[in-house]
C-alpha positions in Angstrom: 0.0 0.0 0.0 1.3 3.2 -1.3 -0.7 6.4 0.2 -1.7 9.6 -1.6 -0.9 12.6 0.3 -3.2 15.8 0.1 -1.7 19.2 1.4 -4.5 21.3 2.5 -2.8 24.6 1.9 -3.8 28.5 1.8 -1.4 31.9 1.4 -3.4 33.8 4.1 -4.7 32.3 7.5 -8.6 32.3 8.5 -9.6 30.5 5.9 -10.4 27.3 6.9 -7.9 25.0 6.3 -7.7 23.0 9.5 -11.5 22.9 9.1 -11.4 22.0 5.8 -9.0 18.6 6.8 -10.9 17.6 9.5 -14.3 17.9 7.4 -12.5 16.1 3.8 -11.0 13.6 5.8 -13.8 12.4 7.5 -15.7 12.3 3.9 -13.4 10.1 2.7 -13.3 8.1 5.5 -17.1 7.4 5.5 -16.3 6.2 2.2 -14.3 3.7 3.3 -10.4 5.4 2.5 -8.2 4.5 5.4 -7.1 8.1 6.2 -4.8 10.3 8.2 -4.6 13.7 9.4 -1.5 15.3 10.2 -0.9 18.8 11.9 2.1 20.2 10.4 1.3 23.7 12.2 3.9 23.3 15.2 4.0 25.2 18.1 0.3 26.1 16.7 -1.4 22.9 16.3 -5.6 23.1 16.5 -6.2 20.0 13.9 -6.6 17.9 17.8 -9.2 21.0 18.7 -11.6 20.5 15.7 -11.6 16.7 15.8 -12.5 17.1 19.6 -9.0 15.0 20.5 -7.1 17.4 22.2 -7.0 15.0 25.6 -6.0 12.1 23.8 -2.4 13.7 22.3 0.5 11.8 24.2 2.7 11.3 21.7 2.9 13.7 18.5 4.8 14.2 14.9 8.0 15.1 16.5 8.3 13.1 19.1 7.8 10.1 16.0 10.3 12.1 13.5 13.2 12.3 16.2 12.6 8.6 17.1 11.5 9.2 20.9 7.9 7.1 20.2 6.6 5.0 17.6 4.0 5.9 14.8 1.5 3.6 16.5 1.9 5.4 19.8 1.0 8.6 18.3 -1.7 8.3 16.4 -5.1 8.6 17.7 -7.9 6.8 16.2 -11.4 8.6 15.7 -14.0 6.9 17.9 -16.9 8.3 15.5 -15.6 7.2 12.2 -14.0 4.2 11.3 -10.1 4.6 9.6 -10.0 7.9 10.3 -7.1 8.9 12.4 -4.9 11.8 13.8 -1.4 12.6 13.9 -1.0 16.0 16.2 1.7 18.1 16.4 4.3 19.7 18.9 3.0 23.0 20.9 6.1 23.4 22.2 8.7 23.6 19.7 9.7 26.1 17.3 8.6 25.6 13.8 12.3 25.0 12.3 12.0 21.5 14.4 10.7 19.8 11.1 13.4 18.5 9.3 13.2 17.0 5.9 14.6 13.7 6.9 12.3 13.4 10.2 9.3 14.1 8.1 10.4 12.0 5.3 10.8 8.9 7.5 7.7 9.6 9.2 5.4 10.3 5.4 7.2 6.8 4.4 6.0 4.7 7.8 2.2 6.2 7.0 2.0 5.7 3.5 2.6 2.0 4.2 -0.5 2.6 6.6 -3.1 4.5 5.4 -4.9 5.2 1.8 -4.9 8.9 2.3 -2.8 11.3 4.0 -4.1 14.9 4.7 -1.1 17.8 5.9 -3.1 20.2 7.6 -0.6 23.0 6.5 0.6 26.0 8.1 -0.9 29.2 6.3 2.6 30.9 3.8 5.1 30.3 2.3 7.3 29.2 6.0 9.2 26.7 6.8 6.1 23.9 7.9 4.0 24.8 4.9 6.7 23.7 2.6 7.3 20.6 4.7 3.7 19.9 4.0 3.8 20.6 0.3 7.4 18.8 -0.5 5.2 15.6 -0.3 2.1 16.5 -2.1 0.5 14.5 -4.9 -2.2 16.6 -4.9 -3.1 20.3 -3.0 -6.4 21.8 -2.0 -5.7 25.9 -1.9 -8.5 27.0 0.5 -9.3 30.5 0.1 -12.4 33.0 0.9 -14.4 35.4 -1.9 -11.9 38.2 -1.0 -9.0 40.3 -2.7 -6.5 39.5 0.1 -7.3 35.6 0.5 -7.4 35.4 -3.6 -4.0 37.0 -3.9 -2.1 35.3 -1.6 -3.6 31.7 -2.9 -2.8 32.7 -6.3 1.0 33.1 -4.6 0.6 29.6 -2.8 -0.5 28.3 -6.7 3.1 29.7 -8.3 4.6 27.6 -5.2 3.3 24.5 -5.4 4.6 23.0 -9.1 8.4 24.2 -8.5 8.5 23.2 -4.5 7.6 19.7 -4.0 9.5 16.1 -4.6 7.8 15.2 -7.6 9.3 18.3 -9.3 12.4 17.3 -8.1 12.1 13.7 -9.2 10.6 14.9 -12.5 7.1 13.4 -11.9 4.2 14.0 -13.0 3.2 17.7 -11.3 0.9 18.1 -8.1 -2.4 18.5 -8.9 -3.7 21.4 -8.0 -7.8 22.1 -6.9 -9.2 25.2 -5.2 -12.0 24.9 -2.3 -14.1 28.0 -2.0 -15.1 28.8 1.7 -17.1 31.0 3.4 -19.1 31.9 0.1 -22.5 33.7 0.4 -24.6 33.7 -3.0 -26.9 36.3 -2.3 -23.8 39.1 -1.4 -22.0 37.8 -4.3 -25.0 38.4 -6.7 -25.3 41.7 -5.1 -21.7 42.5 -5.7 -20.3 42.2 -2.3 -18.0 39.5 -2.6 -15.9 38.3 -5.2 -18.1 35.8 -7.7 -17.0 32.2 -8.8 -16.6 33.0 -12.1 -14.1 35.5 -11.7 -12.2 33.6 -8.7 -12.0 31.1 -11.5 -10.9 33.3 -13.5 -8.1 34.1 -11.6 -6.7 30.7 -10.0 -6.2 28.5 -12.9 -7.0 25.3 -10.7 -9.5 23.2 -10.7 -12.5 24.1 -8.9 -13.1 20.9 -6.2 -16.2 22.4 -4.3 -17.4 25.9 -2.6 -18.6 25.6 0.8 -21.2 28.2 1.9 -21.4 30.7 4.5 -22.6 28.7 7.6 -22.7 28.8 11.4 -23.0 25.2 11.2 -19.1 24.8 10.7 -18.5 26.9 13.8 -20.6 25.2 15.5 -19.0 21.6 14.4 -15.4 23.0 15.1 -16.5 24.3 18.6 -17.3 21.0 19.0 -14.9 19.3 17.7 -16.8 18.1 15.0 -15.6 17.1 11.4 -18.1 19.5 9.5 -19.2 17.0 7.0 -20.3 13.9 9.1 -23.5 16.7 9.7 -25.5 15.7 6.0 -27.9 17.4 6.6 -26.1 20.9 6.5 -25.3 22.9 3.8 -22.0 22.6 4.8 -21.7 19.2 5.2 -23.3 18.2 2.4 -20.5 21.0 0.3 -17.7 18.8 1.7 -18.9 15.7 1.2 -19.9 16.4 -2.6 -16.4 17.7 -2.9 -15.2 14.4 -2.0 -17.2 13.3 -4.8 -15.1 14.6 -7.5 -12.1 14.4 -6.3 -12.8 10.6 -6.3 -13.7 11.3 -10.0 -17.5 11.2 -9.5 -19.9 13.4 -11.4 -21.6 16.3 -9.0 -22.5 18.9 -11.6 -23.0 21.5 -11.0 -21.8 22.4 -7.7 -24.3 22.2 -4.8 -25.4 25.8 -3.1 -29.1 27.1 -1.6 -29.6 28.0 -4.7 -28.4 26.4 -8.3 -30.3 29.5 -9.8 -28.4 31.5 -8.0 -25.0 29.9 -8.7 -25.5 30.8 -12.6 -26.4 34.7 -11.7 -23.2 34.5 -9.7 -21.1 33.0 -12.3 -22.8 35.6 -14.7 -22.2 38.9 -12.1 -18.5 37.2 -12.3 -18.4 37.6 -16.3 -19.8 41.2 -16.2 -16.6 42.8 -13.9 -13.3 42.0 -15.5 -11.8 45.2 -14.5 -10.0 45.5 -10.4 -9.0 42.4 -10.2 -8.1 41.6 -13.8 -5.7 44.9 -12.8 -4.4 43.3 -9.7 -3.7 40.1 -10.9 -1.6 41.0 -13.8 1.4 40.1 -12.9 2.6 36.7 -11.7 2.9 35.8 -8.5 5.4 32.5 -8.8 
């Protein structure tokens, strides 16, 4: 067994990344994918928070990269959903403590382990977010419908082909998808936030889901709940369709309040080329 790894990545913070890992991890593991989650955000970890685990962490990824515990000691297995489990990180240590040979012998020990492997990346362009993209086969750029969180993915985007092992092996390049969060069709139809279309426009990746505006995802994270095991959310549902494709099923078009709605979006998107067709003129890699 050979795992795929998935850094969930982002150039500005906020945005819901950590959320975003818990929620598509847990998708695929109620799909059957033996999956797990790894914090690479030392010294800042909250992936334990949002999956509700925090009293379970003994052992974490450091204490497994510098040999002081074995992998099996470390990981914490989810007691809602079966094959989905957690790999924390150190609080304590500075973020230069990853080591590209500690994480490499630890990514090796779980891909002989696991289907999936999710790096819950640090926001940037530091030191633990390229540990978490070295090893990427495919990345999920998380942003919000605003300027700032659009530029700084469209950064992360220029990153991601030139930084990671399979560029340096001369593989096939990381796939690249975008996840829209925090999208709100009714202010983007009234020109208050930036429309798919045009966020499309702008990051040439492929678009893998948009999750709406929803105080259900608080309210799963505050509980340290994986925001897609709730189906009957908008939310939830928004994760686990974007599981869907990137398994390679069919969910056209992509599921909001309103599909009507979507189209006027996409359409409003079309009509206003000019600010950010400005600010996005020059590249960012």
């Amino acid at each position: 067994m050979s795992a795929t790894v998935i850094t969930i990545t982002s150039g500005k913070g906020g945005v819901g990344k950590t959320t975003t890992t818990a929620a598509f991890g847990a998708a695929l593991a109620l799909r059957g994918k033996r999956v797990c989650l790894v914090d690479f955000d030392v010294g800042l970890r909250n992936l334990d928070l949002v999956l509700g685990v925090e009293k379970r962490v003994v052992y974490d990824f450091l204490h497994v990269a510098n040999g002081q515990a074995k992998l099996h000691q470390a990981l914490i297995k989810d007691k809602r959903v079966d094959n989905l489990f957690i790999l924390a990180t150190s609080q304590t240590h500075e973020k230069d403590a990853l080591t590209l040979d500690g994480v490499s012998r630890v990514m090796e020990q779980l891909k002989q382990e696991f289907d999936f492997i999710l790096c819950d990346s640090p926001a940037g362009i530091e030191h633990g977010a390229m540990m978490a993209l070295y090893h990427a086969d495919h990345a999920i750029v998380v942003c919000n419908p605003e300027v700032s969180s659009i530029r700084d993915a469209d950064r992360i985007l220029g990153f991601i082909a030139s930084k990671s092992r399979r560029a340096e092996d001369g593989q096939e390049a990381v796939r690249e998808h975008l996840l829209v969060t925090r999208f709100d069709t009714d202010r983007a139809q009234n020109g208050e936030m930036i429309s798919l279309r045009e966020i499309q426009d702008i990051l040439s990746a492929e678009l893998l889901g948009v999750v709406p505006e929803s105080k259900a995802v608080l309210k799963a994270s505050n509980a340290g709940v994986p925001a897609s095991l709730d189906a009957e959310t908008d939310a939830g549902r928004a994760y686990r369709d974007a599981v869907s494709r990137f398994l390679g099923e069919a969910r056209n078009p992509i599921r909001l309040p309103s599909a009507a709605a979507i189209e006027a979006t996409l359409a409003v998107g079309a009509e206003q080329p000019g600010f950010l067709r400005r600010l996005f003129r020059f590249s960012f890699a």
